[in-house]
C-alpha positions in Angstrom: -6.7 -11.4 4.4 -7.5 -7.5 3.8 -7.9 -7.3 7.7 -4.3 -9.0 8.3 -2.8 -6.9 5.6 -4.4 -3.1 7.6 -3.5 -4.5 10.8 0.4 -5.0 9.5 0.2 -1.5 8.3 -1.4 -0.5 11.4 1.5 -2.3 13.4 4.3 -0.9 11.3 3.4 2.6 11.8 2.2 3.3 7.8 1.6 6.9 7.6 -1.4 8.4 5.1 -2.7 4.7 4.8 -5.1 5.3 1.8 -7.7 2.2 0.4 -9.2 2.8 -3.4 -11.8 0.3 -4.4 -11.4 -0.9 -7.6 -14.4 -2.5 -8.2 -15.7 -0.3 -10.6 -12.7 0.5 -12.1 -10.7 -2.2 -13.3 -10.4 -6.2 -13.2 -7.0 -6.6 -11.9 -8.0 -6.5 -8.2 -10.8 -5.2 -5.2 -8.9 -2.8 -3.6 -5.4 -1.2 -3.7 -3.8 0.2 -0.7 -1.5 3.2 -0.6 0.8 3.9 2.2 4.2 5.6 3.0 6.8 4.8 5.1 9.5 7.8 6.2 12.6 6.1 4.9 13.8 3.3 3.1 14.5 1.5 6.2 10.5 1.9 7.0 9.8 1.0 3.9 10.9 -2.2 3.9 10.1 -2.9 7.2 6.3 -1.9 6.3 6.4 -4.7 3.6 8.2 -7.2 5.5 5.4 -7.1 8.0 3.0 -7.0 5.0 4.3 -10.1 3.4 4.4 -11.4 7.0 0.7 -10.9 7.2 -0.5 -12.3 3.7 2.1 -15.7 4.2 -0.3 -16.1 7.7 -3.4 -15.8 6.1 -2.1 -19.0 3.5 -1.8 -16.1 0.4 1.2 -16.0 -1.4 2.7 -12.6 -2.8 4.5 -11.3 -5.3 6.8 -8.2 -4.7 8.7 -5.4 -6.9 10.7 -3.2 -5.3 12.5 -4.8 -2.0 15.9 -3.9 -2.8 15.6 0.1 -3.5 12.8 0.3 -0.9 11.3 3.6 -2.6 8.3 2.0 -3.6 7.5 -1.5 -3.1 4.4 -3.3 -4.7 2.7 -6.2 -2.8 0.5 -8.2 -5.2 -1.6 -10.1 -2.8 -4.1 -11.3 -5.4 -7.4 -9.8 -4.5 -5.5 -6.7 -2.9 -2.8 -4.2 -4.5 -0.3 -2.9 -1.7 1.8 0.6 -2.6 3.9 1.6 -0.1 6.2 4.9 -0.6 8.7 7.0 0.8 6.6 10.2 1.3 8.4 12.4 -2.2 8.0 9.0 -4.3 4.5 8.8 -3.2 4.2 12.8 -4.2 6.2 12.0 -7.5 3.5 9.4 -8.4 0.4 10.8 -7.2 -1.1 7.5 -7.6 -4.5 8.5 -5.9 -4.6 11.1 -8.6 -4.4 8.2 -11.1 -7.4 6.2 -9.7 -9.4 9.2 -9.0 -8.9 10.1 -5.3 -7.4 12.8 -3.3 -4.5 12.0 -0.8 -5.6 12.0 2.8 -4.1 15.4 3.2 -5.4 17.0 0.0 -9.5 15.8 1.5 -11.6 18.8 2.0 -13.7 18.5 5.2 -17.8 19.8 4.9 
């Protein structure tokens, strides 16, 4: 299902698509996904195709956040999915949270 789940991100057009494995770090899933989408509008059509992808796959999951569209969670069971409009994301700084630096905040060599 984690394969369906990037490829509907990929398909959408998620910006700053971030995985975290959280294996090591807590019991509530494997991996959480962090992505943003430039307006509401992209927002919810990131998590449409999300939820699109996880019903395919025979997994059912739970949402919070479809009728603001700022920040929707996708609880697919095994996989968290975050996806943001880019100053909610900032505001959040959920990669700060679990210990990793946003995709544009990496240092190269």
């Amino acid at each position: 299902m984690s394969r369906n789940i990037r490829e509907s991100l990929d398909d959408a057009k998620a910006e700053d698509v971030l995985s975290i494995d959280l294996g090591d770090k807590t019991s509530i899933a494997d991996t959480m996904v962090i992505a943003t989408g430039r307006s509401n509008t992209h927002v919810n059509a990131i998590a449409d195709r999300v939820l699109k992808a996880c019903k395919a796959a025979g997994a059912q999951a739970r949402t919070e956040g479809m009728p603001q569209c700022d920040w929707v969670l996708i609880d697919a069971g095994d996989m968290i999915v975050h996806i943001f409009r880019p100053e909610v994301r900032q505001f959040y700084n959920l990669e700060k949270m679990w210990g990793v630096d946003r995709p544009d905040e990496r240092r190269v060599g």
